[in-house]
VEXVOKOL-542904 format. One record per residue (C-alpha): x, y, z; residue in three letters. Coordinates in steps of 0.25 Angstrom, whole numbers, plus 2048, in hexadecimal, padded with zeros to 3 digits. Layout:
N
XYZALA...
***
This chain:
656
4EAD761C6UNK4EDD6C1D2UNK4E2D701DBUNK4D9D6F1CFUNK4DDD621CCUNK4DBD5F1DAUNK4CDD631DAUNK4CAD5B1CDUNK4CED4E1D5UNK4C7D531E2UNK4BAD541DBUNK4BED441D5UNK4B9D4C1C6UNK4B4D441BBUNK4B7D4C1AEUNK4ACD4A1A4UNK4B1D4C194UNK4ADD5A190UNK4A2D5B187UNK4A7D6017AUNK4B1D5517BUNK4A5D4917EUNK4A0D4E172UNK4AAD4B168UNK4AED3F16FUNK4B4D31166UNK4ADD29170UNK49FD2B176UNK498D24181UNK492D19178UNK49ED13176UNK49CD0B185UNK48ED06180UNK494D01173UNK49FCF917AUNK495CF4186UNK48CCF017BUNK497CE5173UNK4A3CE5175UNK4A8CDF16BUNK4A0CE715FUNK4A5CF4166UNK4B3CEF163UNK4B1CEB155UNK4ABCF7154UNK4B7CFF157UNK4C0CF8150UNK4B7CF8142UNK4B7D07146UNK4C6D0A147UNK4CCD0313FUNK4CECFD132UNK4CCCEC130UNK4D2CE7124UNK4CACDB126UNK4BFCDF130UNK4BECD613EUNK4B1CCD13EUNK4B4CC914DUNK4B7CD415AUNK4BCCCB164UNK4C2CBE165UNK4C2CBA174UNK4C1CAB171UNK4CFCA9177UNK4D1CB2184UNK4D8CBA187UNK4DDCB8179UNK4D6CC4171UNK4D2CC7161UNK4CECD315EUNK4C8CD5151UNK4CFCC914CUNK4CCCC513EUNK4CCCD313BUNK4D9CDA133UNK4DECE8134UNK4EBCED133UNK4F0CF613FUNK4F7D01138UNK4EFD0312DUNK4E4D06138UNK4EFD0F13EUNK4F2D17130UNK4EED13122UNK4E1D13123UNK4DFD23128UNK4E8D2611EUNK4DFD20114UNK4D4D2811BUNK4DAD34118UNK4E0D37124UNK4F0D36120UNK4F2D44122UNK4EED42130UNK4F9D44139UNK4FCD35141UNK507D3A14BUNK50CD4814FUNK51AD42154UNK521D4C15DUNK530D48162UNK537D4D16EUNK540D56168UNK535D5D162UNK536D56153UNK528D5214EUNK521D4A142UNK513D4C13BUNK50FD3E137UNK502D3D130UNK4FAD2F12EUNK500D2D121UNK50FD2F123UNK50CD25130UNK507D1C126UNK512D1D11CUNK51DD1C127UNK517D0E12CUNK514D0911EUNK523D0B11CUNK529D0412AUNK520CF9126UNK526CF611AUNK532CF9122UNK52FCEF12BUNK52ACE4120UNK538CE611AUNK53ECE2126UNK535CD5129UNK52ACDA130UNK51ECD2130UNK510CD0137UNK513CCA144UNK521CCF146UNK525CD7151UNK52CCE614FUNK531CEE15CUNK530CFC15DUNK53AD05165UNK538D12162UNK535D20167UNK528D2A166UNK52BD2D156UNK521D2A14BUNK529D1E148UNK525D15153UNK515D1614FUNK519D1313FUNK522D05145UNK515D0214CUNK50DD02142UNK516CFE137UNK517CF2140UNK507CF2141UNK504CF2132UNK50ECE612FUNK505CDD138UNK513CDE143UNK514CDF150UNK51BCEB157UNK520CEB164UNK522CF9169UNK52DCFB173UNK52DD0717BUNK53AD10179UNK53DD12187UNK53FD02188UNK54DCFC189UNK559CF4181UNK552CE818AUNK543CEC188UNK543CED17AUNK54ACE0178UNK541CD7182UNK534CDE17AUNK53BCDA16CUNK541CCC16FUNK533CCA175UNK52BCCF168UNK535CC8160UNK536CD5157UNK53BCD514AUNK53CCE4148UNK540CEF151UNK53CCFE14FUNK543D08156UNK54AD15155UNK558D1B158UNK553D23162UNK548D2B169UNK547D38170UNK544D3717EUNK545D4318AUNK54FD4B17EUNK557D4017AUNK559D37171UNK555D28177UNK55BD1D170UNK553D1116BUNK55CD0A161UNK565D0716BUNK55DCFF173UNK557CF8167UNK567CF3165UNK568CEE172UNK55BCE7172UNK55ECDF165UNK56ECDC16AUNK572CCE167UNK572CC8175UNK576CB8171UNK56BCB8166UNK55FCB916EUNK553CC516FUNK54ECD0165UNK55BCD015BUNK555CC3157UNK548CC6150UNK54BCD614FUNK54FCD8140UNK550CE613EUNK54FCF4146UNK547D0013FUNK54ED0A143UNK548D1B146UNK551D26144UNK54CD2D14FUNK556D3115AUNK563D34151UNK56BD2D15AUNK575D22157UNK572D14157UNK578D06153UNK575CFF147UNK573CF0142UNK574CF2132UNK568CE812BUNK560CE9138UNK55ECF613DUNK557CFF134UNK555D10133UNK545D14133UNK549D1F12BUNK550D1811FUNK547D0C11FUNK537D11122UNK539D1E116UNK53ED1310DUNK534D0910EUNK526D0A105UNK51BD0F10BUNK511D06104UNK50CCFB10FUNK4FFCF510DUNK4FACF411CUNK4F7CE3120UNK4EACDF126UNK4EDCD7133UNK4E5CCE13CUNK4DDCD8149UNK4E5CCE153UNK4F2CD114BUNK4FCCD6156UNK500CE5154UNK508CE5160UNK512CE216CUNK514CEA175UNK51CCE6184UNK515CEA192UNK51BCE71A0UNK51CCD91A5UNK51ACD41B3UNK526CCB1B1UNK52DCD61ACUNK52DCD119DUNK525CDB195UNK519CD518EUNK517CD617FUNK508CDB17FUNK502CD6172UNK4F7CDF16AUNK4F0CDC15CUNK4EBCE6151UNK4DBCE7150UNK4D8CE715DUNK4E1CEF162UNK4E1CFB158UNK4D1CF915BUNK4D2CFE169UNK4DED07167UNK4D7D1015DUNK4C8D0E165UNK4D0D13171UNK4D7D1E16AUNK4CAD23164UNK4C2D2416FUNK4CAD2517CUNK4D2D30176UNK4C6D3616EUNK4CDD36161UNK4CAD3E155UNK4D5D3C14CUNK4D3D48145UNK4D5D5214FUNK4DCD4C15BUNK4EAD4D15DUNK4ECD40167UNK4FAD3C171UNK4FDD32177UNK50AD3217EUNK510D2517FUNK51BD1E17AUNK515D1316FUNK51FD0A176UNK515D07180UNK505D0317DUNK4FDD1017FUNK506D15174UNK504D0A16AUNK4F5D0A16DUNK4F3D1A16EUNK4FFD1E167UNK500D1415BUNK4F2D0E156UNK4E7D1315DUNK4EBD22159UNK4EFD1E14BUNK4E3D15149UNK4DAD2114AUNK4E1D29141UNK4E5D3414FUNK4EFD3F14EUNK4FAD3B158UNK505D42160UNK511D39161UNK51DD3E16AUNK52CD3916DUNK531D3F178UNK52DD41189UNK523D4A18EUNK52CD54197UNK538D5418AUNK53CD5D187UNK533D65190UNK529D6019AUNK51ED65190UNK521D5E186UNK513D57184UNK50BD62186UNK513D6A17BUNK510D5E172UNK502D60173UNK503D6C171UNK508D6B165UNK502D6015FUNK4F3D65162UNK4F0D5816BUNK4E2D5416FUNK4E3D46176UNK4EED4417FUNK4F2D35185UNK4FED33190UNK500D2D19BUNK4FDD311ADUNK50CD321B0UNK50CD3D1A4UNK504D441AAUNK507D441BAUNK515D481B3UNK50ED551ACUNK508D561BBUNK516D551C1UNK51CD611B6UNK50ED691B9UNK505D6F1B0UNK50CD791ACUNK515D721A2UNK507D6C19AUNK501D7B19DUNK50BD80194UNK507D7A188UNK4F9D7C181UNK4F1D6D183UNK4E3D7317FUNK4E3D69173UNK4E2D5D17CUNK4D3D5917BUNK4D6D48184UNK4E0D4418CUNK4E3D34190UNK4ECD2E199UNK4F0D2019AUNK4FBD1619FUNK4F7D191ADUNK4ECD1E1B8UNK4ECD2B1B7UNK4ECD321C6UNK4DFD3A1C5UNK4E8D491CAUNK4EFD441BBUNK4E1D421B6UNK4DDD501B8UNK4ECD561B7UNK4EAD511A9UNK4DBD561A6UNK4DFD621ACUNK4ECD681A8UNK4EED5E19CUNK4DED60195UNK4DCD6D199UNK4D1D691A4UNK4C9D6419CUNK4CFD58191UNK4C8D4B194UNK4D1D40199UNK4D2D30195UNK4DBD2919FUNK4DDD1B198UNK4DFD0D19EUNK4E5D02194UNK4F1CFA193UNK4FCCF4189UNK4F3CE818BUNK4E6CED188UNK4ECCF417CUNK4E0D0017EUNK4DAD08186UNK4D0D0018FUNK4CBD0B199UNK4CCD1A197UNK4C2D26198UNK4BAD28189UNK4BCD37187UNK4AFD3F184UNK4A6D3418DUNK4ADD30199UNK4ABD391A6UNK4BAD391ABUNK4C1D361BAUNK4CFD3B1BCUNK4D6D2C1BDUNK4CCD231B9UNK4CED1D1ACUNK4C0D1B1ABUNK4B8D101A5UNK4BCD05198UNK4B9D0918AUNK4AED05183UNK4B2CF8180UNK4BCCF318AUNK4B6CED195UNK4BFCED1A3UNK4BDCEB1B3UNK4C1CEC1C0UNK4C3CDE1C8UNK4C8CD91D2UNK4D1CCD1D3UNK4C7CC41D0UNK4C3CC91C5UNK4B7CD11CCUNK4B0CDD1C7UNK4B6CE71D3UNK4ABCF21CFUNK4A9D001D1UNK4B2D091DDUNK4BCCFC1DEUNK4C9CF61D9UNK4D0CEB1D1UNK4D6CE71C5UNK4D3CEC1B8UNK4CECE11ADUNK4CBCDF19FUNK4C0CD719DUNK4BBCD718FUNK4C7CD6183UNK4C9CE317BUNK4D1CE516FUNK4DECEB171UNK4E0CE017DUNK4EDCD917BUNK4EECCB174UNK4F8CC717EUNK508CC9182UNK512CC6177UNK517CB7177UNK50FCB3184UNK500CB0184UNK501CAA191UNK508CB7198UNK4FBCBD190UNK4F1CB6196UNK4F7CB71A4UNK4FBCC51A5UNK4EECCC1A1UNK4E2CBF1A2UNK4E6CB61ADUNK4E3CBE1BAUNK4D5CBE1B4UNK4D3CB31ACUNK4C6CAD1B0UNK4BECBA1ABUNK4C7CBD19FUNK4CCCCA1A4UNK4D9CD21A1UNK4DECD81ADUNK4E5CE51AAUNK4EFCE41B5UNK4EACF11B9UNK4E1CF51C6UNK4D6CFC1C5UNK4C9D021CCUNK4BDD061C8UNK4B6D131D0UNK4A7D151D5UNK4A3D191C5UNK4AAD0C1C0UNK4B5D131BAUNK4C3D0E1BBUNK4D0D141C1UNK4DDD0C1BFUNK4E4D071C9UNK4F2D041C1UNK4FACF51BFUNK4F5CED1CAUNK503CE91CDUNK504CF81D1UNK4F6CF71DBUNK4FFCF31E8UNK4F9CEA1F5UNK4FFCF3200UNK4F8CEB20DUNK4EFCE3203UNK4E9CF01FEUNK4E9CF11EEUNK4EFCFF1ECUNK4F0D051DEUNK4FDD0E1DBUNK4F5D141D0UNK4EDD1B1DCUNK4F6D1D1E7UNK4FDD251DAUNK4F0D2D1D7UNK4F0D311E7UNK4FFD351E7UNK4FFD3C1D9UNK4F1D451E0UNK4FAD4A1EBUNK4FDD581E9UNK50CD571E7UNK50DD4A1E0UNK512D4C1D0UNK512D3A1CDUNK513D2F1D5UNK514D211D4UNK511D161DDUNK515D071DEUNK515CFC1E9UNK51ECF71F1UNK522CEB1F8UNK51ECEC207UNK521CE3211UNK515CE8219UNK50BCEC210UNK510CE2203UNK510CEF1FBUNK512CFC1FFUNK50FD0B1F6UNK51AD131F0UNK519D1E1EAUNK524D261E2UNK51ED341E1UNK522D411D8UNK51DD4E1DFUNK51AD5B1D9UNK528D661D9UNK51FD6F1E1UNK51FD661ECUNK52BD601EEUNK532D6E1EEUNK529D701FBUNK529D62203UNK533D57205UNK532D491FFUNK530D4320BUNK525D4C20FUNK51DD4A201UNK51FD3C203UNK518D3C20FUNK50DD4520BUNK50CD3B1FFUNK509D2D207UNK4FFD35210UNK4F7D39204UNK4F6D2B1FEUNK4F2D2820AUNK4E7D3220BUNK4E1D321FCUNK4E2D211FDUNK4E3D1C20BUNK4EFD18214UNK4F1D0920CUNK4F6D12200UNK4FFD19207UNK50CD19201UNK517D13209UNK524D1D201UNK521D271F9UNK52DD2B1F0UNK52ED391ECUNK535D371DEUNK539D411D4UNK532D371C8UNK52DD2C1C4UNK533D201BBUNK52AD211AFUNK52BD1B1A1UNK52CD22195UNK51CD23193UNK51CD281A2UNK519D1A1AAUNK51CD1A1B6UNK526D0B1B9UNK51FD081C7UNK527CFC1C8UNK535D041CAUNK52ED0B1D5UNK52BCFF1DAUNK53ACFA1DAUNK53ED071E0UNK532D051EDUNK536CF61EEUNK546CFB1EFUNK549CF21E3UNK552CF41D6UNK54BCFD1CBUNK547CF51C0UNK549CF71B0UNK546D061B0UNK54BD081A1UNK53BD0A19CUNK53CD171A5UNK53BD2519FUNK546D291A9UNK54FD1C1ACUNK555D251B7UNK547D291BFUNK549D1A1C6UNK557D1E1CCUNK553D2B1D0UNK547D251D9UNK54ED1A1DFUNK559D241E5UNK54DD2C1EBUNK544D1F1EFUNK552D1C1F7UNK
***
């Protein structure tokens, strides 16, 4: 399989989707000439399409206030009602929503119209306790149904949630509540993560301590409270509240409100480079519009025979966008799973599809250079002929990933979209449309229909075709955020400033476009390094490492250098095979030369550090910025977002 790989790359492939699979396609070629053609109509178009307007929008765009968006604004709609009611009403209540799978191997059936009923009672659950539009409701919990019936209770009450991923700390949590001022917490005892039961409650506790009257304990009135875990918790009596006595109690009559389009649905908190996470804010019509257009067409969606995953947490915002609404707004049959990849056996995943039937299947690069790690004999054990598209997102995808994926994952043949978007964009902006686009392992292709993106330099200057730069947005699209909670003007200079005299919002990212035009990511620009005043990407010094023979992953950062400003680091996995048959030092070696050889002597990496893993989050991001305390010999920062807190220590005693 390696050297078949290796002569897929060699040949620099482009993968055309197989007929029978054009055929049937969502979305067809006309779908660019619709969108060249205006814009703004194509827009309307697709949210009068996909979703249901209580009071119908007379306006697309508002852009009279930039970079101050309104979308669809004197329409009304209400989100949830998008997201349940109304396919139930079509006759589709029997339709399974969510086929929930935990990691001890418990599981749950949930059809359309018990979702609907669940969240009809946690609304009125949530009216009882003083929930009105506008107010904000946190949400701590694990992978259970649960946590997509808060959200959308939340949603259907004209709320705001703020989901906080699971993983986060006592601290986190409370600097994301006292920031959002919430008046509601959702959590659960507990959830199970790697076999064991991970407490949540806990942390809720701390982060609502009295500490001299200040922070969340001052506007959060009541905790909701999943049975979940089993294990013990604390209890406030008259604030805390059990799930399971209140939600069955409660009426499941609830008349679904129509809110404004611009109405917020959402905060949800993203890195800061000051360190203080910002509280990216998203509305409703918009929103759900390019959620559900994405979902239809990117994934080829046909709702009545696709059975469609998306791995991540719904803590984070691909799994709000591809897990929550854009799935449930197009009425799709969903797995939903608890637990890690490799628990209790490294097939773990595989097994799920297996048993589920699945046909669409979404994760992330560093999943799948961890497959590559394990080999493919773990996926080969498990029957995967169901799956008919794969996707990938949070990350370039090296092209050996690419085509380990097409290959062993889809069987040789399953068509690939590699998606480009962000917590700020909402969306998906650029990907592969499955069934028209002729693929690249790597390239994540071209905008889709509708989004309009570039390649500048730092003036602002179209870079064209074979060169490189910084990717821009420069017309507004719908799910585009309406700004960072509380601070407008962090808004405006975070995302508009650097470009402000074309009206561009620059991605943070680095791109490049090839000889066709299509466009390769680069990663953040504060991971592209200067090493001697040369731009270097660590995205492709990564790609050159992870193509070498005995390399399972690698990460690469840059370091402080007093000679060259920066300098490369690479931390590097490699393959069992391999390490069994050379010493460190001598892979090390080996390693530098090839980067050397496949990009030129500038990239060379000045260490390369043979490490036994990499510090990853739990939705399987790599933190580049602890590797980068360890290459610049300072103290590790917060590492309490890691799947395994531990990996840090570990690296740092073989750095030294």
């Amino acid at each position: 399989m390696t050297s078949q790989i290796d002569h897929l790359l060699s040949e620099n492939r482009r993968f055309a989707p197989p007929e029978e699979f054009a055929r049937g396609a969502v979305a067809q070629a006309d779908l660019y000439d619709a969108a060249a053609a205006d814009r703004e109509a194509f827009w309307g178009r697709q949210a009068k399409d996909l979703l249901t307007w209580a009071e119908p929008f007379s306006e697309v765009l508002d852009w009279s206030n930039p970079p101050f968006a309104r979308w669809f604004a004197d329409g009304r709609l209400n989100v949830a009602y998008n997201c349940l009611d109304r396919h139930v009403e079509a006759g589709n209540g029997d339709r399974v929503a969510l086929l929930w799978e935990g990691e001890p191997g418990d599981s749950r059936a949930v059809t359309y119209a018990e979702l609907t009923d669940e969240v009809k009672r946690v609304a009125n659950v949530l009216t009882e306790l003083g929930v009105d539009a506008g107010d904000r409701v946190a949400v701590y919990l694990p992978m259970i149904p649960e946590a997509i019936a808060a959200m959308l209770a939340v949603a259907r009450l004209g709320a705001i949630h703020s989901v906080v991923f699971g993983g986060f700390s006592a601290d986190s949590l409370r600097a994301r509540i006292d920031d959002a001022g919430a008046k509601v917490v959702i959590t659960a005892d507990g959830g199970y993560r790697k076999g064991k039961v991970s407490p949540l409650k806990p942390a809720v506790d701390m982060a609502l301590a009295d500490r001299g009257g200040q922070g969340p304990q001052a506007t959060v009135e009541h905790v909701l409270v999943v049975r979940r875990g089993q294990n013990e918790v604390e209890w406030t009596p008259g604030r805390d509240i059990w799930w399971h006595e209140a939600v069955p109690a409660a009426s499941a009559e609830h008349t679904a409100q129509a809110f404004d389009a611009e109405n917020p649905l959402f905060i949800l908190y993203t890195s800061g480079t000051t360190g203080k996470p910002k509280g990216i804010q998203h509305t409703s019509g918009g929103y759900l519009t390019q959620a559900a257009y994405t979902h239809r067409n990117v994934f080829d969606l046909h709702p009545e025979t696709d059975v469609y995953w998306c791995t991540a947490d719904v803590g984070w915002i691909t799994g709000h966008t591809y897990v929550t609404y854009g799935p449930l707004a197009n009425g799709a049959t969903q797995v939903l799973y608890e637990g890690t990849p490799d628990t209790p056996h490294p097939g773990r995943w595989w097994e799920i599809i297996q048993k589920y039937g699945v046909t669409i299947f979404y994760t992330a690069p560093t999943a799948i250079r961890s497959f590559m790690k394990i080999g493919r004999q773990v996926p080969q054990g498990f029957d995967l002929s169901s799956l008919r598209l794969l996707g990938s997102v949070g990350e370039p995808i090296n092209p050996e990933a690419w085509v380990w994926y097409r290959e062993v994952i889809g069987g040789g043949s399953t068509p690939i979209v590699d998606t480009w978007w962000q917590t700020e964009t909402g969306a998906i902006m650029i990907s592969a449309l499955p069934g028209v686009t002729e693929t690249k392992p790597g390239s994540a292709q071209v905008p889709l229909p509708g989004i309009t993106v570039d390649v500048v330099d730092d003036a602002g200057a179209h870079v064209g075709n074979d060169a490189g730069g910084l990717l821009v947005v420069t017309e507004p699209w719908p799910s585009m955020l309406r700004g960072i909670w509380g601070d407008p003007e962090r808004f405006v200079e975070t995302y508009w400033e650097k470009f402000s005299d074309k009206g561009f919002y620059f991605a943070g990212d680095g791109a490049r476009r090839d000889e066709d035009g299509d466009i390769w990511l680069l990663g953040r620009v504060d991971d592209v390094m200067n090493v001697s005043g040369h731009r270097l990407s660590t995205a492709e010094i990564e790609s050159a490492l992870v193509a070498h023979e005995a390399t399972a992953e690698a990460a690469v950062v840059g370091a402080s250098d007093e000679t060259t400003g920066q300098a490369v680091v690479a931390f590097v996995i490699i393959k069992q095979s391999y390490l069994d048959k050379h010493s460190p030092d001598g892979l090390a070696q080996a390693l530098r030369a090839w980067v050397s050889e496949q990009i030129g002597p500038i990239a060379r990496p000045r260490d390369v550090y043979i490490v036994g893993e990499l510090p990853k989050t739990r939705s399987g991001k790599i933190m580049r910025r602890l590797l980068r305390d360890v290459a610049e010999g300072r103290e590790v920062g917060d590492t309490t977002t890691l799947a395994d807190t531990a990996v840090m220590s570990v690296i740092s005693a073989q750095v030294r």
